[in-house]
C-alpha positions in Angstrom: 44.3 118.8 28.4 45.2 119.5 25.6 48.6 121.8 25.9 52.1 121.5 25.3 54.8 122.7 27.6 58.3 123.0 28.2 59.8 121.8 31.2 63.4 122.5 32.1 65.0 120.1 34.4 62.2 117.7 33.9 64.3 114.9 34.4 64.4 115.8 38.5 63.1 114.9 41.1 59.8 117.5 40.8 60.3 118.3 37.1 60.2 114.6 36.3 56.9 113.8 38.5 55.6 117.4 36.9 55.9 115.6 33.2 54.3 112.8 34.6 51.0 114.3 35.8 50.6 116.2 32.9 51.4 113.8 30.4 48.6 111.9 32.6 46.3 114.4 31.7 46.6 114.8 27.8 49.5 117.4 27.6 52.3 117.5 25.3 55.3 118.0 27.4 59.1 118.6 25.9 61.7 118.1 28.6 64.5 120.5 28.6 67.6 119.0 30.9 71.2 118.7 30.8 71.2 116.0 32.9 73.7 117.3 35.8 71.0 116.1 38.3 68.4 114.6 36.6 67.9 111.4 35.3 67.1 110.3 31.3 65.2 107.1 32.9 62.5 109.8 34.8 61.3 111.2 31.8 58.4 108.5 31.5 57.8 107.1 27.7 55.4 109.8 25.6 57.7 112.8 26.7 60.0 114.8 24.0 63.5 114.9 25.6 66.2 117.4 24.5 69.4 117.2 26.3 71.0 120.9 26.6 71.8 123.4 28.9 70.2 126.6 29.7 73.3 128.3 28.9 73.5 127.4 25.5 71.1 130.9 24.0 71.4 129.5 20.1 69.4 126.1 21.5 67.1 127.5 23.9 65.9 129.9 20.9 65.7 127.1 18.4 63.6 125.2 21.1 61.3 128.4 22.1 61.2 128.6 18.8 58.9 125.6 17.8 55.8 126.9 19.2 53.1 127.6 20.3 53.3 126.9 23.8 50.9 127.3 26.8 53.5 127.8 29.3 56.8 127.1 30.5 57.6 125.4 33.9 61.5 126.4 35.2 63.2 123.7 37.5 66.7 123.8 36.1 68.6 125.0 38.7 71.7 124.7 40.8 70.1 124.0 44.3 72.3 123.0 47.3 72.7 125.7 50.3 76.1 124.7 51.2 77.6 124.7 48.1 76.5 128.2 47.3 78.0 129.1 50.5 81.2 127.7 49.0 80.5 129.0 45.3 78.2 131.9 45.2 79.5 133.1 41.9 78.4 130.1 40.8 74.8 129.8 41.6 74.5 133.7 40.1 75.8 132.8 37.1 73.7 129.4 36.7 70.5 130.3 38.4 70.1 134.0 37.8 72.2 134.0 34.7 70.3 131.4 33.4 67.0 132.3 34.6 67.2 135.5 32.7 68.3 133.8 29.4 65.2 131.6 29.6 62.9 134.8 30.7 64.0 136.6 27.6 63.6 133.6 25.3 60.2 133.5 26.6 59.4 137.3 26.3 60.8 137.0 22.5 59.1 134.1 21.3 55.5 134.9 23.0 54.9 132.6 25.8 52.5 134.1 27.9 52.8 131.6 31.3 55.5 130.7 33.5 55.9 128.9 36.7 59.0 129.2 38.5 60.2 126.3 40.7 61.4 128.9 43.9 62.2 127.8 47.1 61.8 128.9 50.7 65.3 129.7 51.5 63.9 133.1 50.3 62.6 133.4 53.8 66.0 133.2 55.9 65.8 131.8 59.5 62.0 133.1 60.6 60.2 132.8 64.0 58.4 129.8 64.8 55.0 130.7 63.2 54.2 129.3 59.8 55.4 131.4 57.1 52.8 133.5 54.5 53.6 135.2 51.1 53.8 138.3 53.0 56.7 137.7 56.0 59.9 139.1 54.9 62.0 137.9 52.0 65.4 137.6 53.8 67.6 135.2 52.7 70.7 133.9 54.3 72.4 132.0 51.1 73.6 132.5 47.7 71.0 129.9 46.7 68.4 131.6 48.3 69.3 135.2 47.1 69.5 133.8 43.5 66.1 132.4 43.5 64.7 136.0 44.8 66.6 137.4 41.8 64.5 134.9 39.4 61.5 136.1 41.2 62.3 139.6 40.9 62.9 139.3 37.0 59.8 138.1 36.6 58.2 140.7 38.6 59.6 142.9 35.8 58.8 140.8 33.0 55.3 140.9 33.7 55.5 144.7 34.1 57.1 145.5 31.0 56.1 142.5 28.9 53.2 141.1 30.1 54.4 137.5 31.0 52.4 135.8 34.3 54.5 134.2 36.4 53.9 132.0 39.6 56.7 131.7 42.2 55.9 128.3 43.7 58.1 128.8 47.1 58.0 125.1 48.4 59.9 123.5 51.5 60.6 120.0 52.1 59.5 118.4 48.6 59.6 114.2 49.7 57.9 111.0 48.7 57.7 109.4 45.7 55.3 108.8 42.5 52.2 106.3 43.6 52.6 103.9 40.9 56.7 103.6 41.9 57.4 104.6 38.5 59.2 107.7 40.0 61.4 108.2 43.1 64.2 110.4 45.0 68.2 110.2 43.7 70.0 112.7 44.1 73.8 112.0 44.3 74.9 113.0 47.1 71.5 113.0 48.5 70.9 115.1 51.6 67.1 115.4 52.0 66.0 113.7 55.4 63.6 111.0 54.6 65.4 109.4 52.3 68.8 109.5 54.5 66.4 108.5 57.7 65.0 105.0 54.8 69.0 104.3 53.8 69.8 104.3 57.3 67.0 101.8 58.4 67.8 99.5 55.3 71.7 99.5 56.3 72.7 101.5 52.9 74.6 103.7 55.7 75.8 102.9 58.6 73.8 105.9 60.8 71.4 108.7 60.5 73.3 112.2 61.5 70.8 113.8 63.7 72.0 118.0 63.3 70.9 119.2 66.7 69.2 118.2 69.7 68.9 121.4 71.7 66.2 123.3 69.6 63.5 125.0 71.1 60.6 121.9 70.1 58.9 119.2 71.7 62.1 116.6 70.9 64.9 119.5 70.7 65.4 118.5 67.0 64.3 120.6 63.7 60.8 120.6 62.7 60.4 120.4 59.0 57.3 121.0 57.0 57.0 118.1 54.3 55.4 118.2 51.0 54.7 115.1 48.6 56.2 115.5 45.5 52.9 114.1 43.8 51.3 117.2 45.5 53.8 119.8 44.4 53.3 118.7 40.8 49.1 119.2 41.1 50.2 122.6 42.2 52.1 124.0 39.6 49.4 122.6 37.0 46.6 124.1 39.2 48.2 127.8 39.0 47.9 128.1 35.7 44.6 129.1 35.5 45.3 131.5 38.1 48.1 133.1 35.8 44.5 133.7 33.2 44.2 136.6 35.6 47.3 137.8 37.3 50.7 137.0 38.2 51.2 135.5 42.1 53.6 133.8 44.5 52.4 131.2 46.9 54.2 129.0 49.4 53.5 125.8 49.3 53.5 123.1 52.4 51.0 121.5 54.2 50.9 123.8 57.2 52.0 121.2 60.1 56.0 120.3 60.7 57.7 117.2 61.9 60.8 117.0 64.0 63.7 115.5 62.6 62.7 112.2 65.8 59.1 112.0 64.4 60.4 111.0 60.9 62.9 108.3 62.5 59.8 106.9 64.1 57.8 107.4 61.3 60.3 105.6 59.0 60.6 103.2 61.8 57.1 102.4 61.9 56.2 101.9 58.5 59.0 100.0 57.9 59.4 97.9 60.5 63.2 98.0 61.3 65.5 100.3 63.9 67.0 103.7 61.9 70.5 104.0 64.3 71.0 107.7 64.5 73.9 109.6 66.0 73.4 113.1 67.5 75.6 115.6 66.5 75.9 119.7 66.8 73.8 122.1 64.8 74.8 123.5 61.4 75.1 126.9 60.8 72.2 128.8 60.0 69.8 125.9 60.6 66.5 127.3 61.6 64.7 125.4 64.4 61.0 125.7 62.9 60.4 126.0 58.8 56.5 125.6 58.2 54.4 127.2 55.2 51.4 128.7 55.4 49.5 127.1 52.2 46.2 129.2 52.7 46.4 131.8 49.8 47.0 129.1 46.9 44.3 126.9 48.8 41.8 130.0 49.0 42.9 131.1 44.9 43.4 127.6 43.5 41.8 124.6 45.5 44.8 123.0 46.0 45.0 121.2 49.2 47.8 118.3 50.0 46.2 114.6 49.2 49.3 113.1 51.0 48.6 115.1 54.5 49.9 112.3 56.8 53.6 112.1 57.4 53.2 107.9 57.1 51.7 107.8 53.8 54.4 110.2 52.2 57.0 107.8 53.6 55.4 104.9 52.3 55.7 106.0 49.1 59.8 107.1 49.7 60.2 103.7 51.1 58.7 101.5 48.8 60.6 103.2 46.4 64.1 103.2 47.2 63.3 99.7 48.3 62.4 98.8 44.9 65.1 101.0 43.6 68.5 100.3 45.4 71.0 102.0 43.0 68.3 104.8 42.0 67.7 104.8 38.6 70.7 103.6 38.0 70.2 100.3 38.8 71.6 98.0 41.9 
C-alpha cells in the first residue's frame, strides 16, 4: 500500500491501532493529535507526529496543505456521554465545530476520501433487536447529536463537493493490539472490560455493576463488543468502497454480552475473583445495544477475526497486565 494519510487523534485508542495497521501495510501515515486523550507513546516508530489541535485553521491548512493525500481518517473528538450532558456547548463547539473546519480543509485542498470515526449513540435507547443503517437516528446526548451533525456535513460535502465519506457507527470498541504493542488508557477510564481486568487485579477495590433489573438473561446490560484490531481493518477496508459512493455502516459483531458474562469471562481467562457491587441504573442506559454488521460485510468483506468474547479479553488483559500505569509507566 502505497498511500499516505492523515489521521487526527491517531494517538487514541482506535486512531493509534488505525496507524498501526496501516503503517503494517506500507502506508505513509501523519498523525494529527493534541494529545488531550491520546498518548505520544501509541504512535508506533515510522509514523509523522504533529502535535496541534483541530481548532487551530492556520495549521490544519499548512498540514492539508502538504499533499497529495489518499484520504483522511477523523478520530479527534471529544467523546464521553456524561460530560456532554454536563457541557453540551462544549462538544458543539469541539466536535461539530471542529469537524467542519477539517471538512472544509479537506474540500479546499482536494482530498477526495474521508472516514469519520461516528459512534452509535446516534441511535438513542432502541428495542432489543440489533440495530441496521436504516433504524432511526435518535439521539439522546449532546455527544450523540454532535456526531449526527458531522455525519450530516458530510452528507453535504459529498453533494456539493464531491468528497466520499464513510460513517463508521461502532459500539463497544475493546481489546488491545496482538503484539501488546498497543492497549486501552483512558484517564478516567470508563469502558467495561477494562474496569471489570482492574477490578480482578485489585487496581480498584470493586466493579460497579449499573443495574440488575433489565429485561435479559442476568438482568444486567448487554453490550455488543468489537476488537479494536477489527475496527481498524474496517476503516482501511471502506476505502475502496468510497471508489464508488459515499456510505454509513455500523459496525459490531452482531451478538451482545451482559455486563455478568464479561465478569466471568474476565474471571475465566484470568484466573482470579472480579468483586462487583450492584448498584441502580443510570439514566438513559439502554438494556440491549447490538449492531447489525451485515451491510459492510455484504459491501466490504469485513467480518470480526476476534468473534469470541475470551479472545478480545485476552488481549485487554494481557495488556494492562503488562502495562500497569498505561503508557505512562508503573
Amino acid at each position: 500500500m502505497q498511500q499516505r494519510f492523515l489521521i487526527t487523534g491517531g494517538a487514541g485508542y482506535v486512531g493509534s491501532h488505525l496507524v498501526a495497521d496501516l503503517s503494517q501495510r506500507g502506508a505513509t501515515c501523519v498523525v494529527l493529535d493534541n494529545f488531550r486523550t491520546g498518548h505520544r507513546q501509541a504512535v508506533l516508530p515510522g509514523a509523522r507526529l504533529i502535535e496541534g489541535d483541530l481548532g487551530d485553521a492556520a495549521l490544519l491548512d499548512s498540514v492539508l496543505a502538504d499533499g497529495p493525500w489518499d484520504g483522511v481518517f477523523h478520530f479527534a473528538a471529544l467523546s464521553q456521554v456524561g460530560e456532554s450532558m454536563r457541557e453540551p456547548m462544549l462538544y458543539f463547539i469541539e466536535n461539530v465545530g471542529n469537524g467542519a473546519r477539517l471538512i472544509d480543509a479537506c474540500v479546499r485542498h482536494g482530498v477526495r476520501r474521508f472516514v469519520l470515526s461516528s459512534t452509535a449513540a446516534l441511535f438513542g435507547c432502541p428495542g432489543d433487536a440489533p440495530l441496521a443503517e436504516d433504524d432511526p437516528v435518535e439521539p439522546v446526548s449532546p455527544y450523540g447529536e454532535s456526531k449526527h451533525m458531522i455525519e450530516r456535513m458530510l452528507v453535504w460535502a459529498d453533494r456539493v463537493h464531491g468528497l466520499r465519506s464513510a460513517c463508521l457507527r461502532y459500539f463497544n470498541a475493546a481489546g488491545a493490539d496482538a503484539e501488546g504493542r498497543l492497549g486501552e488508557d483512558h484517564r478516567p477510564e470508563t469502558h467495561l472490560i477494562p474496569l471489570v481486568i482492574d477490578a480482578a487485579l485489585g487496581r480498584r477495590e470493586e466493579l460497579q455493576v449499573f443495574g440488575d433489573d433489565f429485561a435479559t438473561p442476568d438482568g444486567t446490560a448487554i453490550r455488543d463488543y468489537v476488537h479494536v484490531a477489527d475496527l481498524a481493518d474496517a476503516h482501511i477496508r471502506v476505502l475502496d468502497r468510497l471508489e464508488r459512493s459515499s456510505v454509513a455502516y455500523n459496525l459490531g459483531t452482531g451478538r451482545g454480552h451482559t455486563v455478568l458474562e464479561v465478569v466471568r469471562s474476565v474471571e475465566r481467562v484470568g484466573g482470579r475473583r472480579v468483586p462487583l457491587r450492584r448498584v441502580g441504573r443510570r439514566a438513559g442506559d439502554p438494556p440491549v445495544l447490538v449492531a447489525s454488521s451485515a451491510r459492510i460485510a455484504a459491501e466490504t468483506g469485513w467480518r470480526p477475526r476476534f468473534a469470541a468474547l475470551d479472545d478480545i479479553v485476552a488481549t485487554a488483559l494481557r495488556w494492562r497486565e503488562a502495562h500497569p500505569g498505561g503508557y505512562g509507566g508503573a
